[in-house]
Structure formats: structure tokens, C-alpha cells
C-alpha positions in Angstrom: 38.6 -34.8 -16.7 36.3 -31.7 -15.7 36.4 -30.9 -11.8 33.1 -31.8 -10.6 33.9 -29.2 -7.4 33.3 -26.5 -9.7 29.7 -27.0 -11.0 28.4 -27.3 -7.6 25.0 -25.9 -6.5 25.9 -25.0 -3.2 28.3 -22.1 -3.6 26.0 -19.4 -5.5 27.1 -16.0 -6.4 27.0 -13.2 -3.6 24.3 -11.5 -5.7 22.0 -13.3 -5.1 21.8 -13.3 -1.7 19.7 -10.3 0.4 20.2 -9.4 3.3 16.7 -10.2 5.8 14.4 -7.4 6.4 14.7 -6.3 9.8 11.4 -7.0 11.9 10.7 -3.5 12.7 10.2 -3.2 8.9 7.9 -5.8 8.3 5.9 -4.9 11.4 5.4 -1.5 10.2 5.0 -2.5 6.7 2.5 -5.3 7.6 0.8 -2.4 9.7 1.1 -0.3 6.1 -0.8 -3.1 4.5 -3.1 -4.2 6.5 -4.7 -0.4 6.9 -4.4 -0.2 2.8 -6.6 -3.5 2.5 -9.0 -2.3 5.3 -9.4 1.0 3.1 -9.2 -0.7 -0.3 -12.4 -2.0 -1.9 -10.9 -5.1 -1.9 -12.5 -6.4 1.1 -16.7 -6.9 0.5 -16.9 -5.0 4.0 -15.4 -2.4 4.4 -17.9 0.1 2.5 -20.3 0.2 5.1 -17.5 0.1 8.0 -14.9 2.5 7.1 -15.3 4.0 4.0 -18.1 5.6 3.9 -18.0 7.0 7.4 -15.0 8.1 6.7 -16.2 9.5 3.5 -19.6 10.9 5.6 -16.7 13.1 8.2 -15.0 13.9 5.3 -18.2 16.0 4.0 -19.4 17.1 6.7 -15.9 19.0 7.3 -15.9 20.7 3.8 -19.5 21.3 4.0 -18.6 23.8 7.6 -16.7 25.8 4.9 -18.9 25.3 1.7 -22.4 23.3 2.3 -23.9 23.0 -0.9 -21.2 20.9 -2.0 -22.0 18.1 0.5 -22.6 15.6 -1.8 -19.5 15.7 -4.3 -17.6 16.4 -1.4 -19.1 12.5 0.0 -18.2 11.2 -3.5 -15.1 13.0 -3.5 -14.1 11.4 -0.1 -15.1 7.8 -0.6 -12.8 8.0 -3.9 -10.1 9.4 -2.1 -10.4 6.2 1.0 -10.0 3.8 -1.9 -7.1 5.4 -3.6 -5.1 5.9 -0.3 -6.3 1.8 0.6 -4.2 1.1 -2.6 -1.0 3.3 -2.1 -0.8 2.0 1.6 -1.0 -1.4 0.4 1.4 -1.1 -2.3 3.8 0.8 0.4 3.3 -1.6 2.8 4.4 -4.3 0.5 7.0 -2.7 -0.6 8.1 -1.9 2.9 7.8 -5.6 4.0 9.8 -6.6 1.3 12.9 -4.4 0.6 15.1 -3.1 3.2 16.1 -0.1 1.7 13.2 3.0 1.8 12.3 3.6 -1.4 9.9 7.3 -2.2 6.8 6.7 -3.6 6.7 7.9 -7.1 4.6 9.1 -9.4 4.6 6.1 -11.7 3.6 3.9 -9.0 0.9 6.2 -7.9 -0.3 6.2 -11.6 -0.2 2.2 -11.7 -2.1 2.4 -8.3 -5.1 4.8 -10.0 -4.7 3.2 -13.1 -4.4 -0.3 -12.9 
């Protein structure tokens, strides 16, 4: 007759068990997040908020040094909000979820640009 003991459910593998993430890790990942989202263009708002003032100091400090290049520079710094809203997101997830740090590589910045 089979022992029934051994098929249990309850006893799994050590494998598959993590470790929590400390709290100071998902505080400051949550924090990572919640900036990324705020500069993502994933919230309907946040254009007229924070990007494009952001964008708007961004030009008007390249254009002290080179003025006739205020407008790309405007462009160039709206592009740049959204991209970083993205990686900090992504981090930020990342962060929250692992407890290891992990570098940011070039792979995931290309899925984050690229998606």
C-alpha cells in the first residue's frame, strides 16, 4: 500500500519559498514607482502638471548656453520625462519585488523605450 504521508501538499520544496522583502525596500521601491507613474504618460494628467514644466526648465537651461535650440530642446525634454517615468517604474517594481538589487541593464532599458 503507497504511504499517503508522502504525497502531501503541505511540505513543499525549500525552493520555492522567498524570503519577504524587507519594508524599507518596498517603501522605497513603492516611492520608485509611484514617481515613474507620475512622469509616465500613463496618467491622463500629468502632461500639463509635470511634464511639461519640467520639459519647459529643461529648455530654458539649454537655451542660457544655446537659445536657438529652445524648442527641440522642449521636445527633447518632454521625451526624456517619459522615458525616465518608465525606467523608475520598472525599477521601482522591481525593487518592491525582489530583495536582492539588481543593475539596470541595457536590455531592460531597451524593453522600456521599445515596448
Amino acid at each position: 500500500m503507497l504511504n499517503s504521508s508522502s504525497y502531501s501538499c503541505s511540505s513543499s520544496p525549500s525552493y520555492f519559498v522567498q524570503p519577504p522583502v524587507s519594508l524599507k525596500r518596498k517603501l522605497s521601491g513603492g516611492t520608485l514607482a509611484f514617481l515613474g507613474f507620475m512622469l509616465s504618460p500613463l496618467s491622463w494628467w500629468n502632461d500639463l502638471f509635470v511634464n511639461i514644466p519640467l520639459a519647459l526648465a529643461f529648455a530654458w537651461v539649454v537655451s542660457l548656453f544655446w537659445p536657438s535650440v529652445f524648442g527641440a530642446s522642449f521636445v527633447l525634454g518632454y521625451w526624456i520625462t517619459n522615458l525616465l517615468g518608465f525606467v523608475l517604474m520598472q525599477k521601482g517594481a522591481q525593487q518592491m519585488a525582489t530583495d536582492q538589487p539588481a543593475p539596470y541593464t541595457r536590455r531592460q532599458f531597451t524593453r522600456a523605450v521599445y515596448p
